[in-house]
C-alpha positions in Angstrom: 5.8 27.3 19.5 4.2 30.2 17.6 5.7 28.6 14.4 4.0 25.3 15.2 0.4 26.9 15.7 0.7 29.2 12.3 1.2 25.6 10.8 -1.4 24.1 12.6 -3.8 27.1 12.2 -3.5 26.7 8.0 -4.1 23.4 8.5 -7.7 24.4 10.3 -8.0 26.6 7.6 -7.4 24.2 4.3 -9.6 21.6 6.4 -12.6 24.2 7.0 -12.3 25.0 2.9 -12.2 21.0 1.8 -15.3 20.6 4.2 -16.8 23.5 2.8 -16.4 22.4 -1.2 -17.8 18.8 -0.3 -20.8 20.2 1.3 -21.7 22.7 -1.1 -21.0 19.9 -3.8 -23.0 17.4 -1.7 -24.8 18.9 1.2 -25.4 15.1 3.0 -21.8 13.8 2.3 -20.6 13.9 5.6 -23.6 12.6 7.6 -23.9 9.9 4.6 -20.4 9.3 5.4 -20.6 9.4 9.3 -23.0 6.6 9.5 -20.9 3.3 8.2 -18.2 2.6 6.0 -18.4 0.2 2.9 -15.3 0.6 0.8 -14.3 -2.0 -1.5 -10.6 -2.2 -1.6 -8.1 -2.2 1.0 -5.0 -0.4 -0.6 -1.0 -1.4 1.4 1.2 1.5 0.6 4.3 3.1 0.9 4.2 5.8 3.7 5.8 8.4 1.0 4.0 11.4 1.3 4.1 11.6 -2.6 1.8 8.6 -3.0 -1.7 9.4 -1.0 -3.8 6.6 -2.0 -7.3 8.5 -2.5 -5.2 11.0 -4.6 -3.8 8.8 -6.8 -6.5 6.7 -7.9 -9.4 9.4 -7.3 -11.5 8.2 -4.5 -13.2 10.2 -1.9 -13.4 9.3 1.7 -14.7 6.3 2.1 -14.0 4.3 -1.2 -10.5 3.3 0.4 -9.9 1.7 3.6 -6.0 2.0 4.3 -2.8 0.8 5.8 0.3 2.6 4.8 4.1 1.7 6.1 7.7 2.3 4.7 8.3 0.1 1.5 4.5 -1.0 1.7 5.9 -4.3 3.5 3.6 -7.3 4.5 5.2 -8.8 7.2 3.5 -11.7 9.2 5.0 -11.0 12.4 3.5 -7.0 11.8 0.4 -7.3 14.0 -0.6 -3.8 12.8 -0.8 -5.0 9.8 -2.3 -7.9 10.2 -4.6 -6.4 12.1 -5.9 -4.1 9.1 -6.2 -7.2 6.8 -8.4 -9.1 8.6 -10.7 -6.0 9.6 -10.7 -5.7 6.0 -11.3 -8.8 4.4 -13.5 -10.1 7.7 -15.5 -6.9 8.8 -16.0 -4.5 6.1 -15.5 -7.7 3.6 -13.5 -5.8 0.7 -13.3 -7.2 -2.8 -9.4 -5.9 -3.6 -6.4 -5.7 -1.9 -4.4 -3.6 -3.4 0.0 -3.6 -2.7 0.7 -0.4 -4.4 4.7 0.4 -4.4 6.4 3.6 -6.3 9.6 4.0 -8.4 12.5 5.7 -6.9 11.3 4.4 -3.1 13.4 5.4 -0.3 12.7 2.4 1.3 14.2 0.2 -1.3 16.6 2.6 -1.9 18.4 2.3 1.6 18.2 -1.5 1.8 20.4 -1.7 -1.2 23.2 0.9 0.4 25.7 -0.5 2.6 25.3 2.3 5.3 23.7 1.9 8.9 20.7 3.4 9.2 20.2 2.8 12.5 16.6 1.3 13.6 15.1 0.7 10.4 17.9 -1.7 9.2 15.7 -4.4 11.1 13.2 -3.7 8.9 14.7 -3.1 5.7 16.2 -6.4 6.1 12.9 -7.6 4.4 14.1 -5.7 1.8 17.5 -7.1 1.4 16.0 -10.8 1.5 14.0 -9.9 -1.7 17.1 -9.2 -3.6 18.6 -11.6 -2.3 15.7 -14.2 -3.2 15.9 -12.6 -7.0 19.5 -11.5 -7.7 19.5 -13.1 -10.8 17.0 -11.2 -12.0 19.1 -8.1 -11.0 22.7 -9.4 -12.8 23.5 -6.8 -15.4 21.6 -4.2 -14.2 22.6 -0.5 -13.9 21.9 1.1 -10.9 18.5 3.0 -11.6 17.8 0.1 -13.9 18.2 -2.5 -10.7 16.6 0.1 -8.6 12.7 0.4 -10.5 13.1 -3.6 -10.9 13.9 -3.8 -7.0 10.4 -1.6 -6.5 8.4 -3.7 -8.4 10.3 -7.6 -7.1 9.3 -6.1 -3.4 5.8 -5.2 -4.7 5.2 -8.3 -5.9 6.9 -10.7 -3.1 4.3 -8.4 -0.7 1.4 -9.7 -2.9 2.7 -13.6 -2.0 2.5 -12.8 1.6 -0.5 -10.9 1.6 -2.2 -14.5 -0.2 0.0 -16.6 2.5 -1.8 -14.7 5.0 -4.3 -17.5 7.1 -6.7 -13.8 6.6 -7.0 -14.7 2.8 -6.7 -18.0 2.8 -9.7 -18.6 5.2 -11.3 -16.0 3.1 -10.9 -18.0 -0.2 -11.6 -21.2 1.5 -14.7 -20.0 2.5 -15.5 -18.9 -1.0 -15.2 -14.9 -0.3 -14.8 -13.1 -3.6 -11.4 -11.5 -3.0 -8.7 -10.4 -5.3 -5.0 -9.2 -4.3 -3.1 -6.8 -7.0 0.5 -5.6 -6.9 0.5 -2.4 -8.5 3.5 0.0 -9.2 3.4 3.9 -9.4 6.0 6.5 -11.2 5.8 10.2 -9.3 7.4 11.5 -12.3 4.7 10.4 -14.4 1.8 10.3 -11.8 0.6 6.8 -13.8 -0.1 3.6 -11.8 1.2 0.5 -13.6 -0.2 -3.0 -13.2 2.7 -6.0 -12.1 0.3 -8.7 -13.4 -0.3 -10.2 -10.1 -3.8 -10.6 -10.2 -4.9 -13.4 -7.6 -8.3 -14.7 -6.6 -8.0 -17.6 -5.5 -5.8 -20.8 -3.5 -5.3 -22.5 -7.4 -4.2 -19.3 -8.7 -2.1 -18.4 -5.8 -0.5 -21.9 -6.1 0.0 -21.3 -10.2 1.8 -18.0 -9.0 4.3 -19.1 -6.3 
């Protein structure tokens, strides 16, 4: 117990310090920020705690509205997820959805293995249908090489079911100016890499399945 309130206790402390800076940087942020929420894109991420999505692409509070799971999966039976989308594109009305993956994900990583993993196996069979759906893209591949290609194939097979959503669709029916992106991301390198999955629209969504 006294080990989990030192942790906690730092925690009060780093947040009374990050409160302080943005204050003394910009004395109304807060109360600015307390009052409503516009952000512009709505970024779907891997829940790796080496990919924060404000961090990586420099935002402050705000700027990003967020929905983070393992192996940044859309699935349409995920009602959390759901959920988020259409608060996104229907409430706050962002302009980009991001789908933002990472090499070396552990996600992606354990629905290639052949070992139980107990729980998750039911949803990193997900996983396992986008190799299957592309493995002969994957023929020849070494392991790492198959690996990074796996990342980016799950990336972008989340960007197709983020446009089947009926969210987006109604959206681009109704002429909403909305854009979905798969984007990758290398920890090593701390660089973001676009999949060229840029989407904007039922036509172009059709041209891309």
């Amino acid at each position: 117990m006294r080990c989990i309130l030192e942790k906690l206790k730092q925690l009060f402390e780093r947040n009374k310090e990050w409160a302080a800076k943005i204050k003394k940087e910009d004395p109304d942020f807060f109360t600015k920020l307390s009052k409503k929420q516009e952000p512009e894109i709505l970024w779907i991420g891997c829940s790796d705690s080496r990919v924060p999505a404000n961090q990586v692409i420099d935002l402050p509070p705000g700027e990003v509205f967020v929905h983070r799971n393992i192996a940044n999966l859309v699935v349409h039976t995920d009602l959390n997820c759901l959920s988020v989308v259409q608060y996104a594109v229907e409430v706050l009305q962002v302009k980009y959805i991001i789908v933002c993956g990472h090499y070396g994900c552990g996600g992606v990583k354990a629905a290639m293995d052949e070992h139980d993993h107990g729980l998750i196996d039911n949803w990193l069979r997900h996983i396992r249908d986008v190799h299957r759906f592309n493995a002969d893209k994957l023929k020849g591949l070494s392991h790492n090489e198959e690996l990074n290609r796996m990342c980016e194939l799950n990336v972008i097979e989340q960007v197709n079911n983020v446009c089947s959503t009926t969210i987006v669709q109604d959206a681009w029916k109704q002429g909403q100016a909305l854009s979905v992106y798969g984007l990758i991301y290398s920890p090593e390198e701390g660089q973001l890499q676009d999949l060229d999955t840029c989407i904007s629209s039922i036509e172009e969504f059709e041209d891309f399945k």
